[in-house]
Every structure is written in C-alpha cells, then in structure tokens.
N, C-alpha and C positions, 0 to 999 in steps of 0.2 A: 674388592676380592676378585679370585680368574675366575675363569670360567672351568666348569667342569664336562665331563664325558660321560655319556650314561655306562660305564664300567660298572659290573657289580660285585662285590667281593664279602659277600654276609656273612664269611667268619672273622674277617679283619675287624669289623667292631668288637672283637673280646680281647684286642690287643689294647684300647684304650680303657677297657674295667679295669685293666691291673696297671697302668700308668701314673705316675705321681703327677697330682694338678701340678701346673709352672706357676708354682708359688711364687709373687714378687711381679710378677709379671703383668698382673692385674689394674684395672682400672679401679677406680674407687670406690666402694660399695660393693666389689665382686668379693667372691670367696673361694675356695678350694671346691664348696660344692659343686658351684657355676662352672666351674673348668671339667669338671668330671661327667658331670649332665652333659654341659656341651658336646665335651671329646665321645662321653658315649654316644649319643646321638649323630656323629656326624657323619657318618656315613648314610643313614637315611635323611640327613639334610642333603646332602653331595645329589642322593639318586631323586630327591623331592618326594619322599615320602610321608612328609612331615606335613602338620598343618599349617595354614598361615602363621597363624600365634607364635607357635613353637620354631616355627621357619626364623621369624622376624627375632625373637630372642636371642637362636644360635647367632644369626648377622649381626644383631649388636654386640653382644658379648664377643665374638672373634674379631671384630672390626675394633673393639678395644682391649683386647688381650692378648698382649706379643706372646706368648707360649701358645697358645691356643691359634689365634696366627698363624703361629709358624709349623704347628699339627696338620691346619690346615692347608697350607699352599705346598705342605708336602706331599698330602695323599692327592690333590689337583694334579701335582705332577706326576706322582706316579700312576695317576690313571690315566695320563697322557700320556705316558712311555708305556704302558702297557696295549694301549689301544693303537698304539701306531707301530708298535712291532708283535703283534699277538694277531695277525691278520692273514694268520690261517685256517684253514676250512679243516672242522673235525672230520675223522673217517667214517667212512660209511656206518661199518658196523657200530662206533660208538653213538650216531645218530639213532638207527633201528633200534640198538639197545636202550636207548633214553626214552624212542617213539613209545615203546615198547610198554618201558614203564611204567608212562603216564595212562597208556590208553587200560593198566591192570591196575593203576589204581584209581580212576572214575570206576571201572567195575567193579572195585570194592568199597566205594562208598567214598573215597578219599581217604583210605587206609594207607601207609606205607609198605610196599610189594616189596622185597630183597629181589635183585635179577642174578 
C-alpha cells in the first residue's frame, strides 16, 4: 500500500457512509459489511488513529479488496495533491480568530464558543 500525508479532512469520512461496498471485488469470506467498516474507518486509519487491531484488519482487508484498494490509493493521492499544492500560510486574522477560539473554549470548560 503508499504511503500517506498527515492531511486531515474529518468531513470526508461521511462521504464513504453513503458509498456502495464494491461488491465482487472482495476476497473470500469478505462481505459488503467489511467494505463499509473499512471505507468508514479509513480515513482515521490514513491519519493512525486507529488501534493496532483495527489498523491491521483495515490492511488486510484493503490489501485484498480491489474496490476498497482502489478507495484507498485514491484518498493517498489526494492527500498528496492536496499537501503539495495547499502550501499556503493562513492569514493573520483567520489565525487570531481560531487563536481566539480555542483559548474561549478551554474557558468554558470545552464548550463550543460561535466567533
């Protein structure tokens, strides 16, 4: 499998909940569930967010699932095209205003603050 980018993109895993498993595509004994589990989880496999266990399950199951596979070496690439042209520095104000945020939501306990 590639290698990946610590890119992180935490809304993109709700684009593989509503994804059809690649049915057919499967090694033997896999099922539609397995593609679904996988494809949802793989983006906290991608950033290692995952446990060993669960780590090692997504790699066998993608390393034997051309659909799944190919889910896979797509989001590799496009975290590679995203991190090698996305390499510009936010502006100021958008910084302060993030600073901002975080430092009124530790002061409220870990509430979410609107700025």
């Amino acid at each position: 499998m590639s290698e990946h980018s610590d890119f992180d993109d935490p809304s993109a895993a709700d684009r593989f909940d509503t994804m059809p498993a690649p049915v057919g595509l499967c090694a033997e004994g896999m099922s539609e569930q397995d593609c679904r589990e996988a494809l949802r989880d793989l983006y906290e496999y991608l950033d290692g967010e995952l446990t060993v266990e669960r780590r090692e399950r997504i790699r066998l199951h993608v390393e034997a699932c051309g659909g799944c596979l190919s889910a896979y070496d797509f989001e590799v690439e496009l975290r590679r095209l995203i991190a090698r042209t996305c390499q510009c520095e936010a502006p100021e104000a958008l910084r302060e205003r993030v600073a901002r945020a975080l430092r009124d939501c530790d002061d409220d306990g870990g509430r979410r603050v609107e700025t």
